[in-house]
C-alpha positions as CSV (number, residue, x, y, z in Angstrom):
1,X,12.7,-8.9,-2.0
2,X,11.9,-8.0,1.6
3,X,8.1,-8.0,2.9
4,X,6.9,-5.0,4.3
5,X,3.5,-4.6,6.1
6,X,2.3,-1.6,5.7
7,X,-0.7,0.3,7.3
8,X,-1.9,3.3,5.0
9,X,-4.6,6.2,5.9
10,X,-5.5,8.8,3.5
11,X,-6.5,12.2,4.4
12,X,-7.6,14.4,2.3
13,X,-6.6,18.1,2.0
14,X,-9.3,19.8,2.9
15,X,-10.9,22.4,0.1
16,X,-9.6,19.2,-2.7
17,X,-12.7,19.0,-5.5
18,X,-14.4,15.9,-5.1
19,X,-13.9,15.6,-8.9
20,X,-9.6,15.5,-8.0
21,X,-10.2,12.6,-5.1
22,X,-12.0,10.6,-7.8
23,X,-9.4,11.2,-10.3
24,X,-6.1,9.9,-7.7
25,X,-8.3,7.2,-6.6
26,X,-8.8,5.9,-10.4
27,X,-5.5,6.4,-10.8
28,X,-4.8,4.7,-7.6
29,X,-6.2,1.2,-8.8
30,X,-4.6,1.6,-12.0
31,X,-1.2,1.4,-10.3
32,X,-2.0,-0.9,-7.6
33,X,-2.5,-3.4,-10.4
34,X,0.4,-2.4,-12.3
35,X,2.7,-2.9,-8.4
36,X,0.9,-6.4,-8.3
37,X,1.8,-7.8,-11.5
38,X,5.5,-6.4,-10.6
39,X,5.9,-8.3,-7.7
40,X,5.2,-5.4,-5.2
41,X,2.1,-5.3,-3.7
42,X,0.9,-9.2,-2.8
43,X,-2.0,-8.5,-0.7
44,X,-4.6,-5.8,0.5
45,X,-7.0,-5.8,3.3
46,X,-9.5,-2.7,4.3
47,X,-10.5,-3.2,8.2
48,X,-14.5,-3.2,8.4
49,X,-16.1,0.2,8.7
50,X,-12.4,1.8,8.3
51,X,-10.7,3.7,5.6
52,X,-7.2,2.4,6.7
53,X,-5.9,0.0,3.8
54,X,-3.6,-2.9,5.5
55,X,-1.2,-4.5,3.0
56,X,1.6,-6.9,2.6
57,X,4.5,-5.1,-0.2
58,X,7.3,-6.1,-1.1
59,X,10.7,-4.2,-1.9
60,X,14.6,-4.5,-2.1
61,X,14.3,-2.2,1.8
62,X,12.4,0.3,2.9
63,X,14.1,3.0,1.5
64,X,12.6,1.7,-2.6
65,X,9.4,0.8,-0.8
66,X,8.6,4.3,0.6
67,X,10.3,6.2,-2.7
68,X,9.8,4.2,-5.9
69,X,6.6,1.8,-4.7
70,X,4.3,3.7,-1.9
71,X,6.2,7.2,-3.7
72,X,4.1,6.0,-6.7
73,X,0.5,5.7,-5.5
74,X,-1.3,8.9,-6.7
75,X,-2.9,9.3,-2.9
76,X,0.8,8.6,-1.7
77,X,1.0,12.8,-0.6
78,X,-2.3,12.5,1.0
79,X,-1.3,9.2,3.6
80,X,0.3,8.4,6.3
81,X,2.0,5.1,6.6
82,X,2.8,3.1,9.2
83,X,5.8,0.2,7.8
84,X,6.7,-2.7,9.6
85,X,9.5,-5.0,8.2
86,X,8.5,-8.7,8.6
87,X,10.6,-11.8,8.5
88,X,9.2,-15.2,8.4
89,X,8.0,-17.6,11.1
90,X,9.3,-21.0,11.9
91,X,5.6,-22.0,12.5
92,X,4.4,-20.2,9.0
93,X,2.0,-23.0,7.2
94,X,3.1,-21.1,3.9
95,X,0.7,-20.0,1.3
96,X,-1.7,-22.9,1.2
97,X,-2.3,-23.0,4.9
């Protein structure tokens, strides 16, 4: 699978019940665990005092990633995503640093 990096901001539809937000966002960590334990999403970051949501995913391309990964987060209508493809670096320490 390819790694993606992905930048997501949610923005809610004004006039949405607060009682609908909380709904998508429970439903929301519900699927981000199920995308983790399929291999999909590897890591999540929130920048301090933002509500952007940074993350490393993983697909076959970016055409699965936007339509059967991000396409499957319940807050997926509401965001805007910025994808960058990565590739890794010569210098990379790896996963233990």
């Amino acid at each position: 699978m390819k790694e993606f990096l992905v930048e997501l901001t949610a923005d809610v539809p004004e006039g949405t019940g607060q009682a609908e937000v909380e709904r998508r966002r429970a439903a929301e960590a519900v699927r981000a665990k199920e995308l983790a334990a399929e291999g999909h999403l590897f890591r999540l970051w929130r920048p301090v005092g933002e509500l952007r949501v940074i993350g490393v995913w993983r697909a076959v391309d970016e055409a699965q990633l936007r339509e059967k990964v991000l396409g499957s987060l319940p807050m997926w209508p509401w965001a805007t995503a910025v994808i960058t493809p990565l590739q890794p670096h010569p210098n990379d320490p790896g996963p233990t640093g």
